[in-house]
N, C-alpha and C positions, 0 to 999 in steps of 0.2 A: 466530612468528605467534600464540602464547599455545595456546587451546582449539580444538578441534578440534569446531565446532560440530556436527558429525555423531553425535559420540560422546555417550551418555548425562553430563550433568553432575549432582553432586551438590551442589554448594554453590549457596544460595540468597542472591545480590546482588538488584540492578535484572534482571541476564541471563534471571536464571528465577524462574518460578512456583513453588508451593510442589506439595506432591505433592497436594492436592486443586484444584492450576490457579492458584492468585492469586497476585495480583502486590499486596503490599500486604494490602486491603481490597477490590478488585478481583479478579473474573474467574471462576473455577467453570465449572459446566456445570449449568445451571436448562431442561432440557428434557422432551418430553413422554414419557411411559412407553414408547411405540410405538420412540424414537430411543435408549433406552438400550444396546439391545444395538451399536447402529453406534457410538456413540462410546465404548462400554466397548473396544468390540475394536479401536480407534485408540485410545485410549489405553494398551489393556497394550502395541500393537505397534510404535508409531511410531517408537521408540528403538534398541529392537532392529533392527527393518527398516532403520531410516540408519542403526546403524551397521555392517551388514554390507561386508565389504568389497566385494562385487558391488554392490550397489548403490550407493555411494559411489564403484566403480566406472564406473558405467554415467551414473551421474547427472553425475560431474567432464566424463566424455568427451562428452557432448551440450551441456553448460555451452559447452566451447571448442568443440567442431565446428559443432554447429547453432545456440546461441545466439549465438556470438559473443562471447563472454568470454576475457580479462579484458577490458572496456570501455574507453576513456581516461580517465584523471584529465587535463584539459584546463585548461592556463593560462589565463583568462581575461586577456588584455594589456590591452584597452581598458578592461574595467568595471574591473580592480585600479586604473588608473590616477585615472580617475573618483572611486573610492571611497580614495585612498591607502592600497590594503591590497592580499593577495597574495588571492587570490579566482583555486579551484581549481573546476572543473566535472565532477563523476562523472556520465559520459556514457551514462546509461541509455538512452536515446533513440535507440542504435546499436544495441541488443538486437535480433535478429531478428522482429520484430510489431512492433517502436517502442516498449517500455515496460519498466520493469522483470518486468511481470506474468509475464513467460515463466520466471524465475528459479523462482517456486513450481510455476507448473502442472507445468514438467516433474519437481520433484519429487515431487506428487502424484501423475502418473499413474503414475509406477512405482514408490508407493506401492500406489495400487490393483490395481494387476496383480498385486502380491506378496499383494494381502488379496485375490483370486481376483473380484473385481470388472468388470462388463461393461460399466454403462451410468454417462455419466457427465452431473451435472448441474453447472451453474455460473450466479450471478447478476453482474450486470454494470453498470454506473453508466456509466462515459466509455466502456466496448466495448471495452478495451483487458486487460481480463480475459477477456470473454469470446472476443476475438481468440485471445489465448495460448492458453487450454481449448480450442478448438476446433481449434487448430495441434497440440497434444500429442495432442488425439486423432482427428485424420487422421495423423499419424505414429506413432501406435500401433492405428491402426484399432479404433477404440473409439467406439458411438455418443455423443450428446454434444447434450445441452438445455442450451438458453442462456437462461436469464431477464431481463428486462430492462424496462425501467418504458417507457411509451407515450411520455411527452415524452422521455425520453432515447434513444427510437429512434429523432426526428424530428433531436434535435439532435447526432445521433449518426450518421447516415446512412451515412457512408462504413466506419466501421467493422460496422453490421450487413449490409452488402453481403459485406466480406472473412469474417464469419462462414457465411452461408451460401455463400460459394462455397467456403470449406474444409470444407462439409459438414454444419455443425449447423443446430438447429432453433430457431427464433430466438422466442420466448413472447413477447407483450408483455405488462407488467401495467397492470391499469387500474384498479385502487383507490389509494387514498389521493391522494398528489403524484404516482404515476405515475412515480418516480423508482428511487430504487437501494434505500431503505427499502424498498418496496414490491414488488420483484423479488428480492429476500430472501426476504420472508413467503413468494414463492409457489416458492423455490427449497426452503425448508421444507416447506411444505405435498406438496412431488414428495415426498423425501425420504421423509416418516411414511409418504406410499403404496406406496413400493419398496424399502423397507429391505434385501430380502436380494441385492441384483444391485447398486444405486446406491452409488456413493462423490459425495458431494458435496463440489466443489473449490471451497470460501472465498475470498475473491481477496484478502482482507484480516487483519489482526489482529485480528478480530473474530468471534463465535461461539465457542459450548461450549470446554473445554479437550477436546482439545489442542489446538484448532485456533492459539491465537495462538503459542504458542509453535512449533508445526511451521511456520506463515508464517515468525516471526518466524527460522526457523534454515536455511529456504529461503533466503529472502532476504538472509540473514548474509553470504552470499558479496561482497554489495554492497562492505561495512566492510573486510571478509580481504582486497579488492582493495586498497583504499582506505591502509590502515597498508602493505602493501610497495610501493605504485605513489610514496607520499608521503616515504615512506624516501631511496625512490631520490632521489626530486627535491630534497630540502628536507634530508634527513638526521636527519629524524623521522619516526617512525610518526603523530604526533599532532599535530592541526591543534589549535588554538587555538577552531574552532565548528565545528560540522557544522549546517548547515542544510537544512530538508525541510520540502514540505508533508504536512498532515496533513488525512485525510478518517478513514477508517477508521484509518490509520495502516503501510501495508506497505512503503514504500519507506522511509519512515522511521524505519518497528523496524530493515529492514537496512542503514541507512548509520547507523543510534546502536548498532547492536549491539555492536560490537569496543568502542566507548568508553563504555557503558554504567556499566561499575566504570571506568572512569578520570577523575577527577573534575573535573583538569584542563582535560578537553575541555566545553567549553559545546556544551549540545546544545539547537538552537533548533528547534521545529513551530511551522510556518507555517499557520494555521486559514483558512478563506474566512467573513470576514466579513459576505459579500453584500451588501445596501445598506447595511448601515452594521451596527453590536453589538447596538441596540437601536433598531433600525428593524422588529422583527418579519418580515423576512424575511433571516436571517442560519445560516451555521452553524458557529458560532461554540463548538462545545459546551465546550468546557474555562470559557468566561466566561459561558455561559445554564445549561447542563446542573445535575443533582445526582444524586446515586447512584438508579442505578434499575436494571432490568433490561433488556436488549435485544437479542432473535437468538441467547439461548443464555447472554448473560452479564453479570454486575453489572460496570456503569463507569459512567461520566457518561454521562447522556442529556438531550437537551433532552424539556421534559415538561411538561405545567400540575402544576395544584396537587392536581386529584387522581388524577395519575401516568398522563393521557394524552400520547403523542405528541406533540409539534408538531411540523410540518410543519418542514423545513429549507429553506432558499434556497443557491444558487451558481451563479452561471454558468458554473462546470465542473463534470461533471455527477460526477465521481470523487468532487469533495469535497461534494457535497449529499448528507447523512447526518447522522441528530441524535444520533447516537451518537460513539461513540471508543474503539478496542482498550484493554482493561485494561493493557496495558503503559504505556500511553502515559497512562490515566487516575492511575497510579502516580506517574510522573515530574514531571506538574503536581502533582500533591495533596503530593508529598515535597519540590517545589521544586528536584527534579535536570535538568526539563527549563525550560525559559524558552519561554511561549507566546505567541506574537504572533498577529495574526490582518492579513489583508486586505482591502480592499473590489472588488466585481467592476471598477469601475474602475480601480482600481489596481492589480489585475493585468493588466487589458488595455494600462494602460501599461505595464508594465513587460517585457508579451509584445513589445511594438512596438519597444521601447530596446532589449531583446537581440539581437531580430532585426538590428534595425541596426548595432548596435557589434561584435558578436559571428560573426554571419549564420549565427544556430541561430536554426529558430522553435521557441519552446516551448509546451509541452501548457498550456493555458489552469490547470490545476492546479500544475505547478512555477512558474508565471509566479505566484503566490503568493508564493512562497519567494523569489523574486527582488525582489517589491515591497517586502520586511520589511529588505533587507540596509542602508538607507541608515538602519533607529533602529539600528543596534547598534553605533555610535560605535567604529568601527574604527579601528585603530593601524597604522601603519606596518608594525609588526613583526607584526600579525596572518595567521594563514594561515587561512581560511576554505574550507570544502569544502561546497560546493552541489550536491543529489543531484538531477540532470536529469533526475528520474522519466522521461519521455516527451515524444515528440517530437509539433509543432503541427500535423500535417497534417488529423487528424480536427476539429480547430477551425476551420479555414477560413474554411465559412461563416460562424460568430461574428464572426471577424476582421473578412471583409471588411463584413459586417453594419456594425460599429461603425467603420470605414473610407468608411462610406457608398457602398461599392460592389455 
């Protein structure tokens, strides 16, 4: 299985950050004076903490009991046929809440429970983070603020329902886009005011260090599935591509993480285009962005010229974000990742093709990753593994929307 992603690692690949957090020329921790004492003490602890064996403990046992893991690596038979290739599905979408997001929260909260932490906060884009946070902490009876942008709580409806019936308190925000940028600032802003009770659970690879690396090793579990499920089937640990969408970047630190150093594996993020790369409402950041600061950390941000924000576009609201985790700003800027991007319509095709061939509907954000597999001039002999972040339920109404129903 190689490293034992729990365990403290000292060498510095693509896998890790340096000891001041960067991946490359990316990543740090650029926050305000008030936040220093929370992420100094997540940073001396987070390593020691996972790698205790009770806690690696406690965390493997809820992974299989309550999450549902290991997931399926699922034969796609009709689309391999389609695309003359072997085209592998890592079934995130079975995770108990429907997404990968539960793989981190549960390692955060009993994260926080070991740093003596009461109240918990979380920001949220597609609901499907703040699903999870709000599932870890009615199972550890822990309260639990959900921040979350105004239009994404319209367009997001069914998942802010399942939040407040597991008990949290569901914020909207209402400046900027209204979106997931903007449910950040104000999961920050909680933060600087509660410092000594609050742990704030990041949904993403994104924010101060440690946070992308602790995401990124949460989630590793993804890939550790991924090499022994692909063994069994194929007689390799190692696909040929790994593909994933990319917003923030979390499902796709943990389905690149195992093949990360293996150079062999192409590793392909799938961006949301929106209307088009240069239609001005896109979020496309790896092809608009330039280094900037944003939520804690330098990576690509979309930006004007003198270092504001631009607004992002997506019709999934996971990937509307003008930023992108330092891990993954590393992989495009070194050329170890291959970034493609999408348009909203061409994910919603390609939600509609899978549904049908397949009869999985997918989260309007993997349905990205699916509309990119027809440029990568696939070979017979390729084996390709597609990470099914989450499952389409929460899109529906989009669906039937563009469905004209």
């Amino acid at each position: 299985m190689g490293t034992n992603v729990l365990e403290p690692v000292q060498e510095i690949g693509f896998q890790n950050p340096n000891e001041h957090g960067y991946y490359g020329s990316f990543g740090g921790a650029y926050i305000p004076e008030m936040l220093q004492r929370n992420v100094a003490e997540l940073k001396e602890g987070y390593l020691k903490i996972m790698a205790e064996p009770s806690f690696q403990e406690e965390f493997r046992q809820l992974l299989k009991d309550y999450v549902g893991r290991p997931t399926p690596l699922f034969y796609a038979e009709r689309l391999s046929a389609e695309l003359n290739s072997n085209i592998y599905l890592k079934r995130e979408d079975l995770c108990h809440t429907g997404a990968h997001k539960i793989n981190n929260t549960i390692g955060q909260i009993l994260l926080a429970r070991r740093l003596g932490k009461t109240r918990i906060i979380a920001e949220t884009g597609a609901g499907q983070h703040g699903v999870a946070t709000a599932t870890v902490c009615a199972l550890k009876g822990m309260e639990c603020i959900v921040y979350m942008g105004e239009k994404d709580i319209e367009r997001q409806a069914p998942n802010v329902a399942r939040m407040k019936l597991l008990g949290a308190t569901v914020i909207p925000a209402v400046s900027g886009s209204k979106t997931l940028k903007d449910a950040t600032n104000e999961a920050i802003r909680d933060w600087i005011n509660n410092p000594v009770d609050t742990h704030y659970i990041i949904g993403s690879v994104v924010g101060p260090h440690p946070y992308p690396d602790m995401v990124a090793r949460f989630q590793s579990v993804i890939s550790e599935e991924i090499r022994t499920q692909l063994l069994e089937k194929t007689g390799s640990e190692n696909p040929t591509h790994v593909v994933a969408c990319v917003g923030g970047g979390s499902n796709a630190a943990g389905a690149f993480y195992h093949y990360l150093d293996e150079l062999s594996v192409q590793l392909v993020a799938v961006e949301a285009a929106g209307h088009g790369i240069t239609s001005g409402m896109s979020a496309a950041t790896t092809q608009l962005g330039k280094s900037g600061v944003l939520h804690g950390s330098k990576s690509l941000v979309m930006q004007t010229e003198d270092g504001q924000v631009v607004e992002p576009h997506s019709i999934s609201a996971g990937l509307d974000y003008p930023g992108i985790g330092p891990l993954h700003a590393n992989l495009f800027k070194s050329g170890r990742g291959t970034f493609l991007s999408a348009t909203d319509e061409e994910a919603l095709e390609a939600a509609f093709h899978i549904s049908k061939i397949e009869g999985i509907i997918p989260a309007l954000e993997t349905a990205h990753a699916f509309a990119a597999l027809s440029r990568l001039n696939l070979t017979p002999n390729d084996v390709v593994v597609v990470c099914l972040s989450g499952r389409g339920d929460k899109d529906l109404a989009t669906y039937m929307k563009a469905m004209g129903l």
